[in-house]
N, CA, C and O atoms as a MOPAC input file, in Angstrom:
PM7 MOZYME 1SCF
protein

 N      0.81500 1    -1.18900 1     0.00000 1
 C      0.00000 1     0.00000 1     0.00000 1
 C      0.86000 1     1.25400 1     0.00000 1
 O      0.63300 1     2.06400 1    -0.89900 1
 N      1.83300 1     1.53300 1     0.89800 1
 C      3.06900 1     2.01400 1     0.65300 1
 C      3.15300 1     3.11800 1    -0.46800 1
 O      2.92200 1     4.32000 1    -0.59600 1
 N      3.77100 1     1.67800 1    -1.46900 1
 C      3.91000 1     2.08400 1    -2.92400 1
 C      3.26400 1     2.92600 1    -3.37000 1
 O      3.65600 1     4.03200 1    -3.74300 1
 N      1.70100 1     2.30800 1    -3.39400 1
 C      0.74200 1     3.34100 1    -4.64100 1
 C      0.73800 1     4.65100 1    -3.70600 1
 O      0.68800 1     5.72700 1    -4.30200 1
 N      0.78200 1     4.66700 1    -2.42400 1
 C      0.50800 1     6.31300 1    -1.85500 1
 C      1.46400 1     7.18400 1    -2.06900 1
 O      1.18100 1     8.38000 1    -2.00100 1
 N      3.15600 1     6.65600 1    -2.45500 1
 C      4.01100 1     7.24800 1    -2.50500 1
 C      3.87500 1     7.53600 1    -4.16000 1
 O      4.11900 1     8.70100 1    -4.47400 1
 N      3.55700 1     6.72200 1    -5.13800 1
 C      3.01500 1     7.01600 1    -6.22900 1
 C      2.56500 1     7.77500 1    -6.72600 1
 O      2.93500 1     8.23500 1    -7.80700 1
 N      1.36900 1     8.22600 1    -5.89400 1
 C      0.35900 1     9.10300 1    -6.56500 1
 C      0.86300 1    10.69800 1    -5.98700 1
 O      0.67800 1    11.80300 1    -6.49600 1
 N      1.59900 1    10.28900 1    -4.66600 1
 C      2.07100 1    12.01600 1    -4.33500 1
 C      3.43800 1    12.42800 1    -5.56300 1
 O      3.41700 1    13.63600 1    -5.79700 1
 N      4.11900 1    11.97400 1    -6.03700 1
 C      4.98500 1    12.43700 1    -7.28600 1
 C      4.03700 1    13.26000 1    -8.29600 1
 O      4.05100 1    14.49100 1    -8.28800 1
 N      3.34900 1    12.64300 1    -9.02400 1
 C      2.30300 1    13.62700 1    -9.98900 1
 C      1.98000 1    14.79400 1    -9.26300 1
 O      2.20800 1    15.91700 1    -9.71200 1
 N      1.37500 1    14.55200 1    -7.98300 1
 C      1.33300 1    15.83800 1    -7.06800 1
 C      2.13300 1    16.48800 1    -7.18300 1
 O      1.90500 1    17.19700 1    -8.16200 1
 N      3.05400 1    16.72200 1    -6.73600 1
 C      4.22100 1    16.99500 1    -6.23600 1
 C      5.12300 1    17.92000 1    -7.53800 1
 O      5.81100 1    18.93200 1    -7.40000 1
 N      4.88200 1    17.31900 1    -8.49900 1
 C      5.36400 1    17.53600 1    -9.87000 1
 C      3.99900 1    18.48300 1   -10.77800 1
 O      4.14900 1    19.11500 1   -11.82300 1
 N      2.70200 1    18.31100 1    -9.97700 1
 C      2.28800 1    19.43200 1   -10.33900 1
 C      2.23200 1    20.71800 1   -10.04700 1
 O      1.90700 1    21.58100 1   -10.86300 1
 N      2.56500 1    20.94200 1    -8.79100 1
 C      2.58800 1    22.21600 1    -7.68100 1
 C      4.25500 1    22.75200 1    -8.13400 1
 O      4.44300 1    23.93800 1    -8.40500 1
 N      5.27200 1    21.84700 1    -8.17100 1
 C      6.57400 1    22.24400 1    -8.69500 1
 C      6.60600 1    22.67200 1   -10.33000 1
 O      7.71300 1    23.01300 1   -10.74600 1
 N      5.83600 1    22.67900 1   -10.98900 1
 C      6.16200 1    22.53200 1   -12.61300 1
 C      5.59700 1    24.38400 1   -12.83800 1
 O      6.25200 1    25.16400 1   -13.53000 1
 N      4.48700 1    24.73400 1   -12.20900 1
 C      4.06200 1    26.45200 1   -12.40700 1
 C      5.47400 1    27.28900 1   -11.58900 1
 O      5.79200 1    28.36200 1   -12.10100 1
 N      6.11700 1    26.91900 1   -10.62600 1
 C      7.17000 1    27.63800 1    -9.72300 1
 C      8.16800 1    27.59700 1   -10.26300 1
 O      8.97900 1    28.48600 1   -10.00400 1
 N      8.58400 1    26.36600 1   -11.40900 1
 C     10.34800 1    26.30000 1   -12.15300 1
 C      9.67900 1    26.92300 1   -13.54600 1
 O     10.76900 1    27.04100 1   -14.10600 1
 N      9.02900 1    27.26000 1   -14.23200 1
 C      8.27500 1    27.68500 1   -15.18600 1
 C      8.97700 1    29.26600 1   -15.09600 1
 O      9.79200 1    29.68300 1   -15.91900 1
 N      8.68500 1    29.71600 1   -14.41000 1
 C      9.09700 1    31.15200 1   -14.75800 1
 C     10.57600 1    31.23900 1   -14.25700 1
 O     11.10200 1    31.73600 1   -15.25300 1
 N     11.06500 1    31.15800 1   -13.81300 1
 C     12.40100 1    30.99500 1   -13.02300 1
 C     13.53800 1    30.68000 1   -14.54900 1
 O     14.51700 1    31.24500 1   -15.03600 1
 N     12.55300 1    29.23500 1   -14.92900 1
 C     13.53100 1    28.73900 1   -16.03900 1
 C     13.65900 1    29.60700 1   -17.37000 1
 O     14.60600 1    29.60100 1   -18.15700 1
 N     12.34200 1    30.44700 1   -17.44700 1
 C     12.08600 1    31.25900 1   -18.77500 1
 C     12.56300 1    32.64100 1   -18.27800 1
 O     12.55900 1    33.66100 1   -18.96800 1
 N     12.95300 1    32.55500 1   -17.06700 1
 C     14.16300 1    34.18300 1   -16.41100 1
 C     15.28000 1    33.79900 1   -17.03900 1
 O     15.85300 1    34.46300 1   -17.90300 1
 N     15.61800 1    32.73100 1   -16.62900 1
 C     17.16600 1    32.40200 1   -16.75800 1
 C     17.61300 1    32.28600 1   -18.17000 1
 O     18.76300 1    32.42700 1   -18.58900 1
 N     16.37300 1    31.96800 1   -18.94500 1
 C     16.85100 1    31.80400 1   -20.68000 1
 C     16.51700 1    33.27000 1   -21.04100 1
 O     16.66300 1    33.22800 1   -22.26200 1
 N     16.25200 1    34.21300 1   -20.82100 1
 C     16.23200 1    35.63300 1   -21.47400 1
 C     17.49300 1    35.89100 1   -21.00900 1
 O     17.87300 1    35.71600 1   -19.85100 1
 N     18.26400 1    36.39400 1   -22.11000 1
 C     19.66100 1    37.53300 1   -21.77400 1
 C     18.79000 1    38.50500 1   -21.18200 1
 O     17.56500 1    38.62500 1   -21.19200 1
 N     20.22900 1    39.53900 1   -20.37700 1
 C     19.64600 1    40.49200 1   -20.01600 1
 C     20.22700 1    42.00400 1   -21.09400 1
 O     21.30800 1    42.26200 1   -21.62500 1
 N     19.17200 1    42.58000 1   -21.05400 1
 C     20.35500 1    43.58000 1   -21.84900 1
 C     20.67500 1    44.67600 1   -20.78400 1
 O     20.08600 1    45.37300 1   -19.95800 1
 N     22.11900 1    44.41100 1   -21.33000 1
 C     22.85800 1    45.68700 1   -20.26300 1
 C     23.33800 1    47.41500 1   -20.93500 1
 O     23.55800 1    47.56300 1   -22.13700 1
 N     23.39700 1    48.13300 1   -20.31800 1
 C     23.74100 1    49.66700 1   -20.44100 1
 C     24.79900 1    49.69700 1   -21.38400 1
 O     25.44400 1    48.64800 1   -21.38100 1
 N     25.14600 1    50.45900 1   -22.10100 1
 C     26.47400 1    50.33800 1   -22.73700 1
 C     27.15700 1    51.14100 1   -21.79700 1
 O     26.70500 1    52.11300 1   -21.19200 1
 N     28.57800 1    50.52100 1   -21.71200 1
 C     29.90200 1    51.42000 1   -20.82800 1
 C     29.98700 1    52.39900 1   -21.44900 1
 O     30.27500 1    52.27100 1   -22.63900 1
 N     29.73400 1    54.00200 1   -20.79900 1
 C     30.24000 1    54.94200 1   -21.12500 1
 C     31.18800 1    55.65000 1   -20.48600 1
 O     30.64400 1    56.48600 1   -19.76400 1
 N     32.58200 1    55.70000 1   -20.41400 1
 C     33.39000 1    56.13300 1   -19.65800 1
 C     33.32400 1    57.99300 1   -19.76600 1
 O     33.17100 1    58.86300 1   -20.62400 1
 N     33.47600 1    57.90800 1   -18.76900 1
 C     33.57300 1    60.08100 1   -18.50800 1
 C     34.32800 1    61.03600 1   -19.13700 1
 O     35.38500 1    61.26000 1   -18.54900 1
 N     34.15200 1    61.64100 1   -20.08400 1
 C     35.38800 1    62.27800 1   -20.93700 1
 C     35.48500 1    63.66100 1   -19.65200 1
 O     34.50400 1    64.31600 1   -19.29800 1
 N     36.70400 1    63.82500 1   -19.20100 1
 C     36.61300 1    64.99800 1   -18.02200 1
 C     37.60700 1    66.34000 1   -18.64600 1
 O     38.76900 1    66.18100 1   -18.27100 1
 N     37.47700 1    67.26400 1   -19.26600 1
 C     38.17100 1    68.21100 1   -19.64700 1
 C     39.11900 1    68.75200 1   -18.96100 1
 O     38.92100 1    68.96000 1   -17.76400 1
 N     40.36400 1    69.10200 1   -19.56400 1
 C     41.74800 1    68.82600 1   -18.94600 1
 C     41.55300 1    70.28100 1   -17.73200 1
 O     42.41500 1    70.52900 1   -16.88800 1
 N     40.20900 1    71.13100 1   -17.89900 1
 C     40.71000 1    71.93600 1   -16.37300 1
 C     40.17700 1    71.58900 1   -15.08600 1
 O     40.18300 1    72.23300 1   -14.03700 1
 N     39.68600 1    70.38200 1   -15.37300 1
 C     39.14800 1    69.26100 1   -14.03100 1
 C     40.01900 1    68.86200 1   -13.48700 1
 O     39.90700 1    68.89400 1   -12.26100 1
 N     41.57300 1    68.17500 1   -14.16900 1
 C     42.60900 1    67.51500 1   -13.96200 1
 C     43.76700 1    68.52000 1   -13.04900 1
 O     44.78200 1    68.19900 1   -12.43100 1
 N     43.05800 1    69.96100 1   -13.29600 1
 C     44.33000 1    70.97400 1   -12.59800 1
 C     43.90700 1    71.37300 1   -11.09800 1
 O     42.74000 1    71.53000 1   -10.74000 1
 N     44.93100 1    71.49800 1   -10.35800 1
 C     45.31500 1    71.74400 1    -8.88500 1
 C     45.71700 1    70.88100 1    -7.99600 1
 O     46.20500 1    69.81100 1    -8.36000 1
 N     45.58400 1    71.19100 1    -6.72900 1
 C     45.83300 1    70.75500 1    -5.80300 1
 C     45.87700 1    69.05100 1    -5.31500 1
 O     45.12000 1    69.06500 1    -6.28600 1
 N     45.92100 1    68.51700 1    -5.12200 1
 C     45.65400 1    66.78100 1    -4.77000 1
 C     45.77500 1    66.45100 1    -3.38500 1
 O     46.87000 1    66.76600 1    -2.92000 1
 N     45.25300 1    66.09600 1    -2.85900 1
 C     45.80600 1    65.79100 1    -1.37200 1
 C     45.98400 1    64.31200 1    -1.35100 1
 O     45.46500 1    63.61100 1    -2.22000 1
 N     46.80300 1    63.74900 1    -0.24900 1
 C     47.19700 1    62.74800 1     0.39300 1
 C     47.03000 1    62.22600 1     1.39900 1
 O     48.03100 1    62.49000 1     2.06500 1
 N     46.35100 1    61.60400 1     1.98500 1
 C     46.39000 1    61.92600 1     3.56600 1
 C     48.07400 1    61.29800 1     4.38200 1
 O     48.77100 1    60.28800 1     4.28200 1
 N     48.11500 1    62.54400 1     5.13600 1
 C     49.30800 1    62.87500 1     5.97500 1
 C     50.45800 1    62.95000 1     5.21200 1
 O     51.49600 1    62.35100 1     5.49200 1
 N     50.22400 1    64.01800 1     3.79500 1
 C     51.42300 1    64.16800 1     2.88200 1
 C     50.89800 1    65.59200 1     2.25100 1
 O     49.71100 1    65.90100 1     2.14500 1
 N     51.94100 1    66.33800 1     1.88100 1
 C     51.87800 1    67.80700 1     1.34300 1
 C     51.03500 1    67.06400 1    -0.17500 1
 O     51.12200 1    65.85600 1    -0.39300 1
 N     50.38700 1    67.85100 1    -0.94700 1
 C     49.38600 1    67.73700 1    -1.65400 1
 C     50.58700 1    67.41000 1    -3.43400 1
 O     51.77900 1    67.68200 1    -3.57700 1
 N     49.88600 1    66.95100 1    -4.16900 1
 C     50.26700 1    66.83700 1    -5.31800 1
 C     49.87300 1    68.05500 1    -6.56300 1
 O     48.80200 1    67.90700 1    -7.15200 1
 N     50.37700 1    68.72400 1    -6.77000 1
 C     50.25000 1    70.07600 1    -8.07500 1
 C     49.95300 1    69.02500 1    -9.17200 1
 O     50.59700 1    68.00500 1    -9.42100 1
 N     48.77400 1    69.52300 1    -9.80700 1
 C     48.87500 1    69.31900 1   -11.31500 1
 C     48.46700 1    70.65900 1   -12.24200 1
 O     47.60800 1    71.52000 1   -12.05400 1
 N     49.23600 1    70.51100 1   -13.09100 1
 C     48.40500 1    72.20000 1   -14.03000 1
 C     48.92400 1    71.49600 1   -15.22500 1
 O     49.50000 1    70.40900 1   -15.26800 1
 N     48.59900 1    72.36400 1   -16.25800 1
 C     48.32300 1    72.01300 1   -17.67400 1
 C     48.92800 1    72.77000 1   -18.60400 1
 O     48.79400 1    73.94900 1   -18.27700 1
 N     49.55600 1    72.65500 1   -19.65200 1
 C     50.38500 1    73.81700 1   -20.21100 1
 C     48.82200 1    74.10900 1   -21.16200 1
 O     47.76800 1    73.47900 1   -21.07800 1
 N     49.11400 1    75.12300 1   -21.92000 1
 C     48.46100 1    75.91500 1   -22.60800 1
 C     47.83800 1    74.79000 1   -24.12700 1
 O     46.75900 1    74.86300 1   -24.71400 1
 N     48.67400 1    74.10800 1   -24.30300 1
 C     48.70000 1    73.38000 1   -25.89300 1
 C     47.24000 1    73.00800 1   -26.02000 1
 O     46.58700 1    72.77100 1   -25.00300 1
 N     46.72000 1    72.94900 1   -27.17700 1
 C     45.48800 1    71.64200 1   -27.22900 1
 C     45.77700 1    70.72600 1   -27.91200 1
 O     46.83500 1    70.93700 1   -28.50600 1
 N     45.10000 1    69.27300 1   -28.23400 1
 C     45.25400 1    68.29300 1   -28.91800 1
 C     46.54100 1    67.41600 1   -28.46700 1
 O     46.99200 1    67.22300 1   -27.33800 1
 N     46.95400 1    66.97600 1   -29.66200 1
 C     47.95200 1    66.01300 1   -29.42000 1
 C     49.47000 1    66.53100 1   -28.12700 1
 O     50.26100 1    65.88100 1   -27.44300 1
 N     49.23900 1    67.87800 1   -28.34000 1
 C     50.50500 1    68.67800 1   -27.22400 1
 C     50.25900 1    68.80800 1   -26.37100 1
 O     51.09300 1    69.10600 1   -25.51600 1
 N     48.64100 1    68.62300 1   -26.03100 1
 C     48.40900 1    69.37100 1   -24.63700 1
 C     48.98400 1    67.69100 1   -23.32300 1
 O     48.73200 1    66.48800 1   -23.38800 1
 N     49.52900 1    68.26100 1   -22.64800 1
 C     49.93300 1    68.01300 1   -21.52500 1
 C     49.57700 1    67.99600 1   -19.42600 1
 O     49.40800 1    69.01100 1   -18.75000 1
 N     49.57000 1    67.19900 1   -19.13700 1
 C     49.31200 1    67.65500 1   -17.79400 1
 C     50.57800 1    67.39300 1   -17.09800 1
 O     51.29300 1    66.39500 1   -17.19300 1
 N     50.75600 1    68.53500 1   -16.32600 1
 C     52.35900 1    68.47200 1   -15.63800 1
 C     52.13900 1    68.29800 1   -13.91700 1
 O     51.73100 1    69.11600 1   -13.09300 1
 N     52.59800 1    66.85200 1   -13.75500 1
 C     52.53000 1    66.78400 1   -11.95000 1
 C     53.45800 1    66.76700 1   -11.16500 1
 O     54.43200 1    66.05100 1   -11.39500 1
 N     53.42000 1    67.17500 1   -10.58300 1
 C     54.55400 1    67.82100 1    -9.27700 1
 C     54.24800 1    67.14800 1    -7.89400 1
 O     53.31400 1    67.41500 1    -7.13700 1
 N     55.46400 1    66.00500 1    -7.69300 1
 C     54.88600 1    64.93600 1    -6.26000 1
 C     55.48300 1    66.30700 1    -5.13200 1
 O     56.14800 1    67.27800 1    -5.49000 1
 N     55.10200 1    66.06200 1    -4.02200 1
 C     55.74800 1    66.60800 1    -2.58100 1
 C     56.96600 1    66.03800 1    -2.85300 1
 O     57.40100 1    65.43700 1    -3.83500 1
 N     57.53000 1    66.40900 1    -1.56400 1
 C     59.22400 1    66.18700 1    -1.66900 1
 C     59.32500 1    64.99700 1    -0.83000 1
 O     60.43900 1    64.47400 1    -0.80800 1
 N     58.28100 1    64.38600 1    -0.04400 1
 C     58.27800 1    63.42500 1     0.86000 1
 C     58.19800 1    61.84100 1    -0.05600 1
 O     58.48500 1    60.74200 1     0.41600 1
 N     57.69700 1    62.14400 1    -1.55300 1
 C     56.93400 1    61.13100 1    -2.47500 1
 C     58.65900 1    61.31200 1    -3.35200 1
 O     59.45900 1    60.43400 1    -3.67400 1
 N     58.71600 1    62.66800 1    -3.50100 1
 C     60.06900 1    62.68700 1    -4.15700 1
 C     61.63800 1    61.21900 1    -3.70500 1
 O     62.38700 1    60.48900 1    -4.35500 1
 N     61.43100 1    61.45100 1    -2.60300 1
 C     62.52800 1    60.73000 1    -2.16600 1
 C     62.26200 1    59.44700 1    -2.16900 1
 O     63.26400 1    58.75600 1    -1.98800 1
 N     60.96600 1    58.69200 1    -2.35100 1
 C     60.47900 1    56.88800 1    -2.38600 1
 C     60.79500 1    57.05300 1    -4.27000 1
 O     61.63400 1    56.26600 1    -4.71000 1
 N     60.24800 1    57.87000 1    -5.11900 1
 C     60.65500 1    57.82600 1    -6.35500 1
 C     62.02200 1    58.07900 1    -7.34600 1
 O     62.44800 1    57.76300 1    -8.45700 1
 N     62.33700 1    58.74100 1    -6.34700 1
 C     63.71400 1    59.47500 1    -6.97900 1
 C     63.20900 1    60.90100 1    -7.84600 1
 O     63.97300 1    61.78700 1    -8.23000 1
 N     62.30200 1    60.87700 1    -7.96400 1
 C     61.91200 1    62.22100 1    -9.02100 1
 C     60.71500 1    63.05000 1    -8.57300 1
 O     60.14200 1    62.49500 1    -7.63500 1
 N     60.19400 1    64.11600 1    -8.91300 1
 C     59.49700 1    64.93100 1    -8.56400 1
 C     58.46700 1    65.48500 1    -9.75200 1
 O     57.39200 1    65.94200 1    -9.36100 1
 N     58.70100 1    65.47000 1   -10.97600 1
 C     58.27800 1    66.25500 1   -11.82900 1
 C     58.29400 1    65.39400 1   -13.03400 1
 O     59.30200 1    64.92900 1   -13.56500 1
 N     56.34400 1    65.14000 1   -13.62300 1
 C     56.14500 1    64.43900 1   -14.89800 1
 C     55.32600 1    65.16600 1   -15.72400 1
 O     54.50000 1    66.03800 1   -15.45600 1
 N     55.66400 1    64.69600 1   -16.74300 1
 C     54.75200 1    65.21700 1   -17.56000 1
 C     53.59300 1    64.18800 1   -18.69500 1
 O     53.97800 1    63.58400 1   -19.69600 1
 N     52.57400 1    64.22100 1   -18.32800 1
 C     51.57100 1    62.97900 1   -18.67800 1
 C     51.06600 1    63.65100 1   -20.03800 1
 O     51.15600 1    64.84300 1   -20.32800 1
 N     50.35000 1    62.31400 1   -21.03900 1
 C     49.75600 1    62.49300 1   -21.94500 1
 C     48.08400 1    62.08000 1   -21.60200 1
 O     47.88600 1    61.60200 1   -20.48500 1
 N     46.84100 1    62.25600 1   -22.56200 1
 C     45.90600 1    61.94900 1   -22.10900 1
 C     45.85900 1    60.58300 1   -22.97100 1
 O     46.33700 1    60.49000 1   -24.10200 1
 N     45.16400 1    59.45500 1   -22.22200 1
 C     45.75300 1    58.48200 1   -22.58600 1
 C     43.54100 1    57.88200 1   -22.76700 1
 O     43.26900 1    56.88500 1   -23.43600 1
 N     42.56700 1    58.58500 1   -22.17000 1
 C     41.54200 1    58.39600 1   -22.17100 1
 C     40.57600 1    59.41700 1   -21.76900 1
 O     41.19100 1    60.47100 1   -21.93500 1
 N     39.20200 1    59.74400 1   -21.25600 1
 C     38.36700 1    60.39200 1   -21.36000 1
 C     38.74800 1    61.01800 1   -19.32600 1
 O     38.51100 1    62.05900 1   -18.71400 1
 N     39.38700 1    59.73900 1   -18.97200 1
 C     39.77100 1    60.32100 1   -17.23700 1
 C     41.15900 1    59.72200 1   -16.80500 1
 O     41.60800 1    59.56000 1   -15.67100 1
 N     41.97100 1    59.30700 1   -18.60900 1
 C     43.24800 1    59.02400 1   -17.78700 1
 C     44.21100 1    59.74700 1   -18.02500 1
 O     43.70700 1    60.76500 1   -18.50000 1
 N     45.14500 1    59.85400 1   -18.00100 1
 C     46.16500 1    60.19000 1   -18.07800 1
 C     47.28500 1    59.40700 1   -17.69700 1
 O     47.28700 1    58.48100 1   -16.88600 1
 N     48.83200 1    60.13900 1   -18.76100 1
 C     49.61300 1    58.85100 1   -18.25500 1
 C     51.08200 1    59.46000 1   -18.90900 1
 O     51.11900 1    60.41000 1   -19.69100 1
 N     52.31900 1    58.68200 1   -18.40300 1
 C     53.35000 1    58.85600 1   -19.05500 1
 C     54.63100 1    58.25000 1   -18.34200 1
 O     54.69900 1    57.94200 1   -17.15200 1
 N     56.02600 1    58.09000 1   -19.66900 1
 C     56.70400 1    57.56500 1   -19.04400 1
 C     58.32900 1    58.57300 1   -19.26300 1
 O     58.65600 1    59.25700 1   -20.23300 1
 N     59.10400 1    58.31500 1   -17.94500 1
 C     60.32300 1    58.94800 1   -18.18900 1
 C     61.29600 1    58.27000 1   -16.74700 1
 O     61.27400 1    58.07400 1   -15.53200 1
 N     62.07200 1    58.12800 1   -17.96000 1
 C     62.99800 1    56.86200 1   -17.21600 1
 C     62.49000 1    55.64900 1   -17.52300 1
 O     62.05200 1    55.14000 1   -18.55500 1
 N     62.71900 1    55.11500 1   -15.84000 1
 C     61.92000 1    54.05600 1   -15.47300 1
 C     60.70100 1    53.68800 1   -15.14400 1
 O     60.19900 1    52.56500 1   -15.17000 1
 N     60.14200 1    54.95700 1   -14.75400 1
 C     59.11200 1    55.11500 1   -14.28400 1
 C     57.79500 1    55.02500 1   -15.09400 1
 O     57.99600 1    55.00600 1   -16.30900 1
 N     56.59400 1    54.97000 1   -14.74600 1
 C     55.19700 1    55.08000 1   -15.20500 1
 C     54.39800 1    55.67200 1   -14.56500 1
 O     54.20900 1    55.22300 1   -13.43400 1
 N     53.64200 1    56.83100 1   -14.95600 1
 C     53.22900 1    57.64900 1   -14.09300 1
 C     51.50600 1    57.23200 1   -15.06300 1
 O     51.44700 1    57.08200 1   -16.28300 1
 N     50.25600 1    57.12500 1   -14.06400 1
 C     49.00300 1    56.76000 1   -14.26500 1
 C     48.45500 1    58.15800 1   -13.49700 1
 O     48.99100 1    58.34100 1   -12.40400 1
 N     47.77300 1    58.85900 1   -13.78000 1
 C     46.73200 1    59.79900 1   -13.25500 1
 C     45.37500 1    59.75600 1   -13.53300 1
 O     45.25600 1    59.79100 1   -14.75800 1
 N     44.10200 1    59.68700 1   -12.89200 1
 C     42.91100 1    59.22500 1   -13.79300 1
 C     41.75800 1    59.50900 1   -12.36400 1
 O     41.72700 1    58.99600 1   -11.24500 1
 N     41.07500 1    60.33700 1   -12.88600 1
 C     40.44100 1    60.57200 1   -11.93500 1
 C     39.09200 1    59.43600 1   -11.80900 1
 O     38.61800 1    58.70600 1   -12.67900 1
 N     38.70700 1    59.61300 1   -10.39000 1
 C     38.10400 1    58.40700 1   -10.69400 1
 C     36.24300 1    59.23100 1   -10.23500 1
 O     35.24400 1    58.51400 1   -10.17900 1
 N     36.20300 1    60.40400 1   -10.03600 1
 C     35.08800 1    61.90400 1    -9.70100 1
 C     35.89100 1    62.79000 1   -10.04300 1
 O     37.09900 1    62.74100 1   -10.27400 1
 N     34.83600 1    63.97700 1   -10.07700 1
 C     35.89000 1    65.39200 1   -10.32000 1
 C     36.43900 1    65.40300 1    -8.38400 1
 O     37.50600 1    65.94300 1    -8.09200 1
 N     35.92500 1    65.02600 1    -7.74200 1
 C     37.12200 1    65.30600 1    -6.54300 1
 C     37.77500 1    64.06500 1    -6.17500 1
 O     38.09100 1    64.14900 1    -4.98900 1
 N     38.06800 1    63.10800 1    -6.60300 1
 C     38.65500 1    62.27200 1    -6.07900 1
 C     39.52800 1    61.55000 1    -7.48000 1
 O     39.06800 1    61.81100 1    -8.59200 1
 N     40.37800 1    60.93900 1    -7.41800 1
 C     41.85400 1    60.68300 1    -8.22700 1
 C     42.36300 1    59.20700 1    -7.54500 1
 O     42.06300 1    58.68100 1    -6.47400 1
 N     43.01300 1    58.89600 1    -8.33500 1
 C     44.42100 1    57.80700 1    -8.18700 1
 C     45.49500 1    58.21400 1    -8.98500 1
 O     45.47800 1    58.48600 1   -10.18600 1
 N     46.57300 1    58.23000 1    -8.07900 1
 C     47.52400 1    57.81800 1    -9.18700 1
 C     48.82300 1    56.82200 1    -8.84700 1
 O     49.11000 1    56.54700 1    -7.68200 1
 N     49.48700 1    56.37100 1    -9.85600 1
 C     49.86400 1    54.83700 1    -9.77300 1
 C     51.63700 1    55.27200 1   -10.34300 1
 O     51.89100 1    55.94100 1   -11.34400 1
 N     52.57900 1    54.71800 1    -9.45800 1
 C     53.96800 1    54.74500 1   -10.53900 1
 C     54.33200 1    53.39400 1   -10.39300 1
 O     53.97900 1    52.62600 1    -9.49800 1
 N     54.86600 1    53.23500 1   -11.08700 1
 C     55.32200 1    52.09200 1   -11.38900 1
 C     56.59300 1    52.10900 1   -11.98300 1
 O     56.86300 1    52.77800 1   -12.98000 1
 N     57.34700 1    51.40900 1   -11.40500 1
 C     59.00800 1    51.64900 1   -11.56100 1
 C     59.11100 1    49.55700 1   -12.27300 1
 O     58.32700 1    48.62000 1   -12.12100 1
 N     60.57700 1    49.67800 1   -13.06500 1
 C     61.48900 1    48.72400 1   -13.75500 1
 C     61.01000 1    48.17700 1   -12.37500 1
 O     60.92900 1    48.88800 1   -11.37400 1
 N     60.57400 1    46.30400 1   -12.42500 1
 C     60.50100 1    45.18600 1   -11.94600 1
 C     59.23800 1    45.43300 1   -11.42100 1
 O     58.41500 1    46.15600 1   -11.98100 1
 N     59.03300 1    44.78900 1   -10.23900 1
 C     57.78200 1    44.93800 1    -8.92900 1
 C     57.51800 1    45.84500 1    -8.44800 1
 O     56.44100 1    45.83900 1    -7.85300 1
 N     58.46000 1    47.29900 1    -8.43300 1
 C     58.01900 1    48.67500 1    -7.95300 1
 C     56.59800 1    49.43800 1    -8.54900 1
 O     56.26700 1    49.93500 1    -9.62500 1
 N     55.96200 1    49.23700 1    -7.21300 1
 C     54.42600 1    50.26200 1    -7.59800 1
 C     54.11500 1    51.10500 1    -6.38200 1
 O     54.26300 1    50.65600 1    -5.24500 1
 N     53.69700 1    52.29000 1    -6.62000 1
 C     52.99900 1    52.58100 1    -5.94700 1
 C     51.69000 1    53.81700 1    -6.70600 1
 O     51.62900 1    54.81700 1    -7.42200 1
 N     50.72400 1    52.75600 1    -5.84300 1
 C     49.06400 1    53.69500 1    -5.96100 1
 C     48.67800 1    54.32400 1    -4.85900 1
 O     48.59000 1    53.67800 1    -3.81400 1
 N     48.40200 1    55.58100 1    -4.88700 1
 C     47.93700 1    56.47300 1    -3.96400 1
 C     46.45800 1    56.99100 1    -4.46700 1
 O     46.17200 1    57.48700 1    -5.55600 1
 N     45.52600 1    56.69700 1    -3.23200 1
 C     43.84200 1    57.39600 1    -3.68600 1
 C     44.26900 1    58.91600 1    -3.69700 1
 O     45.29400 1    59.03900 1    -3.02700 1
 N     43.78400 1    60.26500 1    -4.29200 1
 C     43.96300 1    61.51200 1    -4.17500 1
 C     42.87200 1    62.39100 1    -3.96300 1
 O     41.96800 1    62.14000 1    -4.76000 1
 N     42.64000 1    63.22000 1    -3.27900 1
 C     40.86900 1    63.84400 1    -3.22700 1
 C     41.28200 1    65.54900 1    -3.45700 1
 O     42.32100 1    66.20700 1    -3.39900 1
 N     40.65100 1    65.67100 1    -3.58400 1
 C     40.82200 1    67.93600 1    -4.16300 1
 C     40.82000 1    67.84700 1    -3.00200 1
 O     40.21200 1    67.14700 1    -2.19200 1
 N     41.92300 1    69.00300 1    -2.92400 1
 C     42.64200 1    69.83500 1    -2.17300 1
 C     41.90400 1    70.89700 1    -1.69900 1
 O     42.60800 1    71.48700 1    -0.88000 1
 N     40.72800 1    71.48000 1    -1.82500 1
 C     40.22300 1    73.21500 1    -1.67400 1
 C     40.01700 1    73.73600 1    -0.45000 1
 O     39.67400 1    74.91100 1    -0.32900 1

């Protein structure tokens, strides 16, 4: 007797389950469509001034005058950042809509804001030498 009672609850069982995996399964087979990535084009007088550090004199950036392919952003570490790098003074190209970037020497200098008040920037020296610092406006 067993048997047939355990029997007849499967059809059950498989009817109450079959409306609940029904939509679930016809979620999971629709792609979803997603946003297209639009990254931030930030105009180079967003990129100029002050930078702070916390518990370090602030980072200068300003911009020479050029447009297009010349224009430039020129950064100036503290003298405290000076002495872990050996250098003080780069001069970056725009490398995207919020990056910036450049190399001299050994070095690799990344600038890229990541808001108009808040920044990273990244060096990267010949072998395993890196360093990334978060940066926030200075005002």
């Amino acid at each position: 007797m067993k048997p047939r009672f355990a029997s007849a609850l499967i059809p059950l069982s498989l009817a109450f389950a079959a409306p609940l995996s029904a939509p679930l399964s016809a979620l999971a087979a629709t792609p979803k469509a997603q946003a297209p990535v639009t990254q931030a084009h930030y105009e180079t007088a967003v990129f100029v001034g002050q930078w702070a550090i916390m518990a370090m004199d602030p980072v200068t950036v300003a911009a020479n005058k050029a447009t297009g392919p010349a224009e430039r952003l020129l950064v100036t570490l503290p003298e405290s950042l000076k002495k872990i790098v050996g250098q003080d003074k780069f001069s970056l190209t725009r490398a995207s809509g919020s990056t910036w970037n450049g190399k001299q020497g050994d070095l690799t200098v990344t600038f890229k804001l990541v808001s108009e008040n808040s920044a990273q920037i990244q060096i990267t020296g010949e072998g395993t030498h890196k360093l990334d610092l978060p940066l926030y406006r200075d005002n």
